[in-house]
Structure formats: structure tokens, C-alpha cells
C-alpha positions as CSV (number, residue, x, y, z in Angstrom):
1,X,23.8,-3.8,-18.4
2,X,20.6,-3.5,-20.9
3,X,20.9,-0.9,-23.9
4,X,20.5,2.8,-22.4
5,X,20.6,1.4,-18.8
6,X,22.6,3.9,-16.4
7,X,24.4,2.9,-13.0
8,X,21.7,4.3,-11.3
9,X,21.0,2.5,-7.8
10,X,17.5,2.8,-5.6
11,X,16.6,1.5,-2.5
12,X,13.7,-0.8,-2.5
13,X,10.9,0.1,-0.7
14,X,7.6,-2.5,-1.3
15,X,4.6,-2.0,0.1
16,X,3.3,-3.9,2.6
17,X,2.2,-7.6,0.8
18,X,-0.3,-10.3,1.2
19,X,-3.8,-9.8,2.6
20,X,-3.7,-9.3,6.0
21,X,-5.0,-6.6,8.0
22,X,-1.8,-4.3,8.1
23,X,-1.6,-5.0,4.1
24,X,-1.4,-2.2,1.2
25,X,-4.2,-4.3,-0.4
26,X,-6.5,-3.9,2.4
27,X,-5.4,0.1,3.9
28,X,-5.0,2.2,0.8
29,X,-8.5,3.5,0.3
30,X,-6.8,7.3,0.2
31,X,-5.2,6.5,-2.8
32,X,-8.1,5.0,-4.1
33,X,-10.0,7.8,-3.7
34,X,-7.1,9.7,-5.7
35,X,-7.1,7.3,-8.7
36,X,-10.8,8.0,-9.1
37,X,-10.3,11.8,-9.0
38,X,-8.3,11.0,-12.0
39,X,-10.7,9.5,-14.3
40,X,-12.0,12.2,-16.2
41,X,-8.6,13.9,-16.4
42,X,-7.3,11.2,-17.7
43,X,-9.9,10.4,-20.2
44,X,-9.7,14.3,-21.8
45,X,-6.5,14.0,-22.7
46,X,-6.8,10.9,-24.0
47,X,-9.4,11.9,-26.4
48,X,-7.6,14.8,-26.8
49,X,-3.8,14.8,-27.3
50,X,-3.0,11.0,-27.5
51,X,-1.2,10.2,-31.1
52,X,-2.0,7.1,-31.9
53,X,0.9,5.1,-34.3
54,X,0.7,2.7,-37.0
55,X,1.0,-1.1,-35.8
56,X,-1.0,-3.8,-34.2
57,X,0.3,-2.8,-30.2
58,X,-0.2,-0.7,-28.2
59,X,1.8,-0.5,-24.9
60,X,0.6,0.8,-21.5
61,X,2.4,0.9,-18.0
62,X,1.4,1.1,-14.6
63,X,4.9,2.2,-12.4
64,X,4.6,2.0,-9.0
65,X,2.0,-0.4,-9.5
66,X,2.2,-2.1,-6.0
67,X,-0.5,-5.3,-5.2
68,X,-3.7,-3.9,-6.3
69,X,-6.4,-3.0,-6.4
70,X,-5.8,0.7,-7.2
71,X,-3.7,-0.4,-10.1
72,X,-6.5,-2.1,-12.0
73,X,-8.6,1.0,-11.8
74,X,-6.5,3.0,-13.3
75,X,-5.7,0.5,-16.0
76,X,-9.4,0.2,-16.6
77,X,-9.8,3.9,-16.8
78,X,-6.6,4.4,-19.6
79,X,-7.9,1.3,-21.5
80,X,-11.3,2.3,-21.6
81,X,-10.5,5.8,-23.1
82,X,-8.1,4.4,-25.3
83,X,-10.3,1.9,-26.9
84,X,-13.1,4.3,-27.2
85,X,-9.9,6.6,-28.7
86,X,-9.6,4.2,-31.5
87,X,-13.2,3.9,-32.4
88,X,-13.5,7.1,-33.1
89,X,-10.5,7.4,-35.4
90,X,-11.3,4.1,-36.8
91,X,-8.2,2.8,-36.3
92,X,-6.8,-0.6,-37.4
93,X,-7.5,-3.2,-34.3
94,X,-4.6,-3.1,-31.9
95,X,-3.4,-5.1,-28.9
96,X,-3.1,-3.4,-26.1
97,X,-0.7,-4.4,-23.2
98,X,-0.3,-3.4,-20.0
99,X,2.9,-3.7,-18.0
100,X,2.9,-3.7,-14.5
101,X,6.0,-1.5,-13.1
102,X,7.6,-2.0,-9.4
103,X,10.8,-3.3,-7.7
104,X,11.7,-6.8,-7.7
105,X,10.6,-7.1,-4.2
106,X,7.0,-6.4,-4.5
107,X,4.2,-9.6,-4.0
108,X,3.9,-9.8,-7.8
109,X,1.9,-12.9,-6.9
110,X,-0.9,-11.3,-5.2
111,X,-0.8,-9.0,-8.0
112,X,-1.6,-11.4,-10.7
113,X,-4.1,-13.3,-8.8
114,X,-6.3,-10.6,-8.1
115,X,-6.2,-9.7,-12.6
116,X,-9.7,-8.7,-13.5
117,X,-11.0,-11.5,-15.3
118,X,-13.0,-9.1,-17.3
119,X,-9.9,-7.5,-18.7
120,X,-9.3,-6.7,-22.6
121,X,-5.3,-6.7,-22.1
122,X,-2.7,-8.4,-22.0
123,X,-1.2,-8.5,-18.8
124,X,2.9,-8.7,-17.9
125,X,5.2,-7.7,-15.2
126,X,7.9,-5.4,-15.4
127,X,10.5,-5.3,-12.9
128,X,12.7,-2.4,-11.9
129,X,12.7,0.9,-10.5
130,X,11.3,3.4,-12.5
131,X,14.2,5.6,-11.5
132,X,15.2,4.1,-14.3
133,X,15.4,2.5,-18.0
134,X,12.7,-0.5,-17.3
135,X,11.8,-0.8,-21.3
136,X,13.3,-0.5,-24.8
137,X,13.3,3.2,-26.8
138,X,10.0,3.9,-28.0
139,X,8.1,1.6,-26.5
140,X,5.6,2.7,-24.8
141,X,2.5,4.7,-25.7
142,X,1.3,5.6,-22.1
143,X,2.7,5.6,-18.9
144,X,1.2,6.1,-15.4
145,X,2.6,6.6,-12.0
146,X,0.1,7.4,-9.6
147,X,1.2,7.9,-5.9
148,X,4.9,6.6,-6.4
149,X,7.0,9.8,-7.0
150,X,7.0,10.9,-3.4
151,X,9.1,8.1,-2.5
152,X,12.8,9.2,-2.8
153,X,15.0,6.8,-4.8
154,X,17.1,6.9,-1.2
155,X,17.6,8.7,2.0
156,X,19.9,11.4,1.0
157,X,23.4,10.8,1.8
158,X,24.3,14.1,3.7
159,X,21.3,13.0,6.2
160,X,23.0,9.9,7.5
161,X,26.7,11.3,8.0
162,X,27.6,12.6,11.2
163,X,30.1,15.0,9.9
164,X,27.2,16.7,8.1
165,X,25.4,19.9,9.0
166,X,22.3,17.9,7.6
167,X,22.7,14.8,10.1
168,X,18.9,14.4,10.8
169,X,19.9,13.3,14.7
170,X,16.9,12.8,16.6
171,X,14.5,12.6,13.7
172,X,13.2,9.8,11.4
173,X,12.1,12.5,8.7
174,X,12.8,15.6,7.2
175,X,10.0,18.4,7.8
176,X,10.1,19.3,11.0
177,X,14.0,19.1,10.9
178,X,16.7,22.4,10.1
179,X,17.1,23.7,7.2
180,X,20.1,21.8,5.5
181,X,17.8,18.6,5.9
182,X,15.3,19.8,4.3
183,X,17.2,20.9,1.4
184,X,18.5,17.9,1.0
185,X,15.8,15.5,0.3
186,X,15.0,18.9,-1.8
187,X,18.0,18.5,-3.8
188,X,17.3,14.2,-3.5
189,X,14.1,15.1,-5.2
190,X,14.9,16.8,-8.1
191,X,17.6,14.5,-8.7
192,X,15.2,11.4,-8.8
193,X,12.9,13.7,-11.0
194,X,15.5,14.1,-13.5
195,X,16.2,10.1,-13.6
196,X,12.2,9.5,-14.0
197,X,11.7,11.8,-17.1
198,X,15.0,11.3,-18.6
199,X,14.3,7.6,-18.7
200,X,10.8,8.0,-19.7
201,X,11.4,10.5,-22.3
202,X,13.5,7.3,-24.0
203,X,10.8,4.9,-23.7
204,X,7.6,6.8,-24.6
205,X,6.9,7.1,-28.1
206,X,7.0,10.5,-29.8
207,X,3.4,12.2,-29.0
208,X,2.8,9.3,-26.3
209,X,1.3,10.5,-22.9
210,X,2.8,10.3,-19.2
211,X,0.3,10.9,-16.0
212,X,1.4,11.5,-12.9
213,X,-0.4,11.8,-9.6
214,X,1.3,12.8,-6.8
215,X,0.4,14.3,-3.1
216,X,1.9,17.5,-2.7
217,X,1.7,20.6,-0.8
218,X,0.6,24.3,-1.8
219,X,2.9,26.8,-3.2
220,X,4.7,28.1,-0.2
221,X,3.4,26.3,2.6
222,X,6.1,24.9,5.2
223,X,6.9,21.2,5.6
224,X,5.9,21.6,8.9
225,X,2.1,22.4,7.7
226,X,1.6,19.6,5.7
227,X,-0.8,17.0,6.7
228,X,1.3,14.2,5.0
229,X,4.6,15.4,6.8
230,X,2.6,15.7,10.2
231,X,1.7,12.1,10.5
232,X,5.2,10.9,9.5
233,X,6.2,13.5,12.2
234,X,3.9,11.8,14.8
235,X,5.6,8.8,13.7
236,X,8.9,9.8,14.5
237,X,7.5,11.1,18.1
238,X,6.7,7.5,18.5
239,X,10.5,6.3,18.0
240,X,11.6,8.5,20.4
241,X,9.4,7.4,22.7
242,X,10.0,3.9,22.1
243,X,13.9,4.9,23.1
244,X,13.2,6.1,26.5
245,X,11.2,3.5,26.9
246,X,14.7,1.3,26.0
247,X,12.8,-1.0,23.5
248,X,15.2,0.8,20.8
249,X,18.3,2.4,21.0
250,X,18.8,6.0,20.1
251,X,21.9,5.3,17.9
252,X,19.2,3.1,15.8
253,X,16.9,5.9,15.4
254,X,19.6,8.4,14.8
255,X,20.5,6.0,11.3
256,X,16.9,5.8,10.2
257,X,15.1,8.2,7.8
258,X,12.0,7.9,5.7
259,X,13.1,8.2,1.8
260,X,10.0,10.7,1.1
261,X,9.6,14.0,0.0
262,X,6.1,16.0,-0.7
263,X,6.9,18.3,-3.6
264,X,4.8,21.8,-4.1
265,X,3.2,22.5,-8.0
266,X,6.1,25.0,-8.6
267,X,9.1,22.0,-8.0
268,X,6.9,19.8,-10.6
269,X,6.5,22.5,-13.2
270,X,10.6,23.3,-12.8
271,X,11.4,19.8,-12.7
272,X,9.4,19.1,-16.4
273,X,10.9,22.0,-17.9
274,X,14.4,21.4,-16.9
275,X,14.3,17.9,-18.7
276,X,12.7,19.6,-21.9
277,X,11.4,16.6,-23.0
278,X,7.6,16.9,-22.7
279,X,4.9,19.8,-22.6
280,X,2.9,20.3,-19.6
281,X,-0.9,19.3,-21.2
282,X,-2.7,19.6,-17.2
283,X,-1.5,20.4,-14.7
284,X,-4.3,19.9,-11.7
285,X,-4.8,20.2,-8.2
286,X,-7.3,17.4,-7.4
287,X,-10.4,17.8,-4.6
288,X,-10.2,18.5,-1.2
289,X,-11.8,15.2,-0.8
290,X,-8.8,13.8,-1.9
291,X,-7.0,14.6,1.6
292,X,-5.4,12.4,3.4
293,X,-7.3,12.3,6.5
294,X,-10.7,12.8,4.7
295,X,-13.6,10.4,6.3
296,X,-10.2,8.5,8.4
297,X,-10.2,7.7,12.2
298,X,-6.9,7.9,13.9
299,X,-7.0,4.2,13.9
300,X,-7.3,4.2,9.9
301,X,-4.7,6.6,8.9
302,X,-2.2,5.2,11.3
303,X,-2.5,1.5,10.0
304,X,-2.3,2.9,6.6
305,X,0.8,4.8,7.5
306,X,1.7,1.3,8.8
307,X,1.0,-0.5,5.2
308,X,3.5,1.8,3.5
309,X,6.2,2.2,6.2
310,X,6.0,-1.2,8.0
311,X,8.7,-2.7,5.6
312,X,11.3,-0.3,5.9
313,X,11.1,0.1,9.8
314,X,11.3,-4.1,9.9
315,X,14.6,-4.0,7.6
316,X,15.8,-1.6,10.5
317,X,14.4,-2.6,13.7
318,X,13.0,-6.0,12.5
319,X,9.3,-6.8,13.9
320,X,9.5,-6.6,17.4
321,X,8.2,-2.7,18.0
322,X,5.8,-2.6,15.0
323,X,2.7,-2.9,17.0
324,X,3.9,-1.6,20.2
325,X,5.2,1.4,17.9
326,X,1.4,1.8,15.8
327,X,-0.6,1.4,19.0
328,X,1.5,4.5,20.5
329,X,1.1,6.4,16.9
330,X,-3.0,5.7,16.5
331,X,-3.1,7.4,20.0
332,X,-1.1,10.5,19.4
333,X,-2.8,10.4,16.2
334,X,-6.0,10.7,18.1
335,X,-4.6,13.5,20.4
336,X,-3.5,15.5,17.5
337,X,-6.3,15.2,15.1
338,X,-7.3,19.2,15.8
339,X,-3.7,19.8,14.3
340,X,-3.9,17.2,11.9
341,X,-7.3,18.8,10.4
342,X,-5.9,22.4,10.1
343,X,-3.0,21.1,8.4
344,X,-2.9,21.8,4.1
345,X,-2.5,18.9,1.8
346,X,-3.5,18.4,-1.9
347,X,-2.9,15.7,-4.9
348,X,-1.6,17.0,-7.7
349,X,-2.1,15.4,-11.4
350,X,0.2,16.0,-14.1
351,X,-0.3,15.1,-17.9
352,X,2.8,15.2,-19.7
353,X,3.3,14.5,-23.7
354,X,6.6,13.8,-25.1
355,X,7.7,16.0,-27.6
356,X,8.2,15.0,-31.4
357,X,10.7,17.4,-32.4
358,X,13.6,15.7,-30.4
């Protein structure tokens, strides 16, 4: 066990790899879209709040990174403002390196063969989840995590057990379920909150800067309402079909659950202030062009649903329903899309800055 490391245990839950047509790489435009909402946030509080140390490196991570290529825009955008940062301070020349943060199971490969071969960094992987410790104390000078945190370290417990009030029978997800589901992967949530800024709040350097961009819902607004939870939803419409069809069992579905969990502004702000260790420097909610289904044919959204979900159901169900299952979810996709377009949905962005007094 590494200095500072806790027993803490995550599922894995990669994205989906290579190149292909049902790949992260090639379907995650949305979040795209999101990292370059970000820029200018970013950059401000850069220029503004970022303490920069004595000593010739200067350490930058990307958690959650996935396979690109939203991860190298976001790296560009951090390293830009922080070399432009330390020409204005005239500070001594530093090296900056970037560390590239996911699970162990993620296509590192395609990763590191698609580098920019225009970048000024130096460029290394580091694996583990960042639900927790990943890198020594006082390490690192920025971190980012841009579209990660809605993924649930697990499926809470509760969910899966029979003998629960919250067994989520029937369903593959949490929003449209009762009550006790729901404040479940609440309580799953904050607890996976707590993990992420306690180990962060080890790592990052006193005065050192953690963004965080995450898709959320307005203050208030049901599960039910949000456009993210509504195509999972649609999603789990399509499992149930596929069991009275008989291609699945129902038992199967009834042990299945998505590990995610759209949070509201208010269950950030709580969840920053309970650790203590960082003030709040932004908090931001992003465009309306960053929503989900902005300028997206059924079609589109449904295979990018696909990219992020399509290794989890195949650890489940293996491959044999994936397209049956996505064909049957682009069309009630298509059917729903009056639904889909009055639903709420927003990005959030978070700049955090950890405290020197502790």
C-alpha cells in the first residue's frame, strides 16, 4: 500500500477504446463542446489566483483523462495560461508536466499515440482512480477533471440487495426509480465526493488550483426532468424490451445499474465545504449550448450514450444485444425527442484552491 493510500475500492468503468465507430474518441463531441466552454474560465483564474512555487517543475493532471482528444485541449488551454502566467511574473524557467489520470483499464495506447507533437510538456501516465491517492503529498500544482465526477465510484450497495427497500427491480438506473434509490446514489455521491477532495487536498500544493466540470442539474429540478437521466431512462426502456423479447433475462436486468449520478450546484457547494480544504474561486453554470442534445440527432446521442456505456453493459450481458439494444434506443430516442428537448440540463464548472492555512 503506497504512503497515504486508503482501502478504498472503485469499479472500473473505461470508455469505450480504439477508433472505431462506436469509440469515445470518435462520439464525444458534447464534451468537447464543454471543454471549450471552459477556456476562458480556466485562463482567469489562472492569471488570477494560481501561486506559483519555487523550483524548476511544475506538475499538471488531467483525471478522467480517457483516449483523447478532449484531454489535449484542455491541457493546451491550462499550459497555455500557465506559461503566459510565468512570463508575466518573470519567473525562473520551469518544466511543466502533465500526468494523464484514469483506471488501469483505459487504451492508454491510443492515448499516447494521438500526443500533440506540438506539445511543450512532458507527457506521463498515471494510473488509478482518482477516488483516490494517485500521487505523492504536495505534488501537484493543477488538477483537472472535466466530465468524470458523475460517474459513481460503484453502484450503491443497497440498490443490488433484494432485502432492500432501495432494490432498483425493474430499472437499470436511478431517476425515474422511488425514493430510497434515489437517495442512495445521493448518499453514493457525496461519499465519492469526499474521497476525491480528501485525496486531492493531499496532493495539491498549498495555493495550487483544482477545476472541475461536471453536467449537472438545476437547483430543485427532479431526476426525472433531466435530459441526462432521460436518455439513460430510454436506455433502460430498451432492456426491458429486450426481456420480453427473451434475448435477456429479467433476473439479468434486475442486477444491473448504471454507477451515475447528475449532481445539482447546491450538492457541489456542500460537498466543498464539508471537506474544508479549498475555497470556492468560480463557481459557473456553463451555456445552454453546452446541452447534451444541442445540434445531436437521435442517431448521435444514442451512439454516444453507446461509447460511454457499451463497456459496462458487455461485462454484464457480453456483446451479443449491444446493437440490437442501440438500434431499439436511437428509435425511441427519435420518438421521444419532444420530451427530450423540454427536458433541463446544464454543465457546471468549479475552480477550487487549496487552502494554505492547513
Amino acid at each position: 500500500m503506497a504512503p497515504g493510500k486508503t482501502n478504498f475500492s472503485s469499479h472500473e468503468f473505461p470508455m469505450a477504446s480504439g477508433a472505431s465507430p462506436f469509440s469515445y474518441r470518435t462520439n464525444s463531441a458534447y464534451q468537447r463542446r464543454v471543454v471549450r466552454a471552459t477556456k476562458q474560465l480556466m485562463h482567469a483564474v489562472v492569471m488570477e489566483k494560481l501561486q506559483v512555487e519555487n523550483g524548476s517543475i511544475f506538475q499538471i493532471t488531467d483525471m478522467g483523462c480517457s483516449i483523447g482528444p478532449n484531454t489535449f485541449i484542455s491541457v493546451k488551454n491550462i499550459v497555455e495560461s500557465v506559461e503566459l502566467k510565468f512570463q508575466l511574473i518573470n519567473t525562473q524557467k520551469k518544466h511543466i508536466q502533465v500526468l494523464f489520470n484514469d483506471h488501469a483499464y483505459n487504451d492508454f495506447n491510443t492515448l499516447f499515440a494521438s500526443l500533440p507533437s506540438d506539445k511543450s510538456y512532458y507527457a506521463h501516465a498515471a494510473i488509478g482512480s482518482f477516488y483516490d491517492r494517485v500521487f505523492p503529498d504536495k505534488s501537484i500544482h493543477i488538477v483537472n477533471c472535466s466530465y468524470g465526477l458523475h460517474f459513481l465510484s460503484r453502484v450503491p450497495k443497497n440498490v443490488e440487495n433484494r432485502e432492500s427497500l432501495a432494490w432498483n427491480k425493474g430499472k437499470v438506473y436511478y431517476s425515474h426509480s422511488k425514493e430510497d434509490v434515489i437517495s442512495e446514489y445521493s448518499k453514493q455521491y457525496e461519499k465519492d465526493m469526499e474521497c476525491f477532495l480528501n485525496a486531492r487536498a493531499q496532493e495539491v500544493v498549498p495555493g495550487g488550483l483544482v477545476f472541475i466540470t461536471v453536467p449537472a442539474r438545476p437547483n430543485g429540478t427532479p431526476h426525472s426532468k433531466v435530459i441526462y437521466n432521460m436518455l439513460a431512462d430510454i436506455l433502460g426502456s430498451c432492456f426491458l424490451h429486450l426481456v420480453k423479447q427473451g434475448d435477456i433475462e429479467e433476473e439479468e436486468v434486475d442486477s444491473f445499474n448504471i454507477p451515475v449520478y447528475i449532481t445539482s450546484p447546491i450538492e457541489v457547494e456542500e460537498a466543498i465545504k464539508r471537506n474544508g480544504s479549498f475555497s470556492i474561486e468560480k463557481l459557473e453554470i456553463l451555456s445552454k449550448e453546452t446541452s447534451p442534445i444541442n445540434g445531436l440527432t437521435a442517431k448521435d446521442a444514442s451512439v454516444h450514450i453507446r461509447a460511454i456505456t457499451e463497456g459496462l453493459i458487455e461485462e454484464k450481458f457480453g456483446t451479443k444485444i449491444l446493437d440490437k439494444l442501440f438500434q431499439l434506443h436511437e428509435q425511441k430516442l427519435e420518438d421521444a425527442y419532444l420530451d427530450l428537448i423540454s427536458g433541463e440540463a446544464i454543465s457546471l464548472f468549479i475552480a477550487l484552491k487549496r487552502k494554505t492555512n492547513l
